[in-house]
C-alpha positions in Angstrom: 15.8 11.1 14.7 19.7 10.5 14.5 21.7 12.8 12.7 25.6 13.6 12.0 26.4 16.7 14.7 27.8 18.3 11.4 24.6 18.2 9.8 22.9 19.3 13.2 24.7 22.1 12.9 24.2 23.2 10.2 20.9 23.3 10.7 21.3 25.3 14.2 23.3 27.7 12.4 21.2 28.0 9.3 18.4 28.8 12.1 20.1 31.6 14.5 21.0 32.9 10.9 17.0 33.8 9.6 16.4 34.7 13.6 19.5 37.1 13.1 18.8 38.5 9.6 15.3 38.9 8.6 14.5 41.1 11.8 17.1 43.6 10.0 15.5 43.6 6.9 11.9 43.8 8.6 13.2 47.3 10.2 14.4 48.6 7.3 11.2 47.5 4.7 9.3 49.5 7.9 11.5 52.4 7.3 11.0 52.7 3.8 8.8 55.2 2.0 7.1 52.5 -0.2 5.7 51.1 3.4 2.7 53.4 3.5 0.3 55.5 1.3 -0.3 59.0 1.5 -3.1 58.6 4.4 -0.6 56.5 6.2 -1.7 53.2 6.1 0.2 49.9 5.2 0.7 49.5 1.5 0.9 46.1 0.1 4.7 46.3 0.0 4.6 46.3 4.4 2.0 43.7 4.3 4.1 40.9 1.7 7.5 42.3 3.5 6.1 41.5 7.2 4.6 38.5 5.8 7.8 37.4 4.2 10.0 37.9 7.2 7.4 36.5 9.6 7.5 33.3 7.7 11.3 33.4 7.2 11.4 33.5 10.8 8.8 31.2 11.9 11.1 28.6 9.6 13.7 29.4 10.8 13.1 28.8 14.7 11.9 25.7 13.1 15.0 24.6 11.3 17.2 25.6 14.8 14.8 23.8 17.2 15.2 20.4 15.1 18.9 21.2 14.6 19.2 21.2 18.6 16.8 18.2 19.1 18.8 16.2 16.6 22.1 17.3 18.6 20.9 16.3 22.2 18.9 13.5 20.9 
């Protein structure tokens, strides 16, 4: 697949950027009170926060992997 490098790189940057950011917000939804019950275990606001991030990421390695395979290819 042919792409302009500019566009490539937007697509690298736009993937280092969920890689970068969503691990920060995972630590802190971890962190916060809300996170578990009053026995300890994971509320539902962990579980859709570690799911959100998760998938944020997983896209995001996505989007920088075909930014780089564009840029090579």
């Amino acid at each position: 697949m042919q792409l302009p490098a500019a566009l490539s790189w937007v697509l690298i940057v736009a993937g280092v950027w969920s890689l970068v950011v969503w691990p920060q917000f995972l630590r802190r939804a971890m962190k916060d009170p809300r996170s578990r019950d009053a026995s300890g275990a994971a509320s539902r606001f962990l579980t859709v926060h570690v799911m959100l991030a998760s998938i944020s990421m997983i896209l995001g390695l996505a989007t920088a992997v075909v930014g780089v395979r564009t840029l090579v290819a």
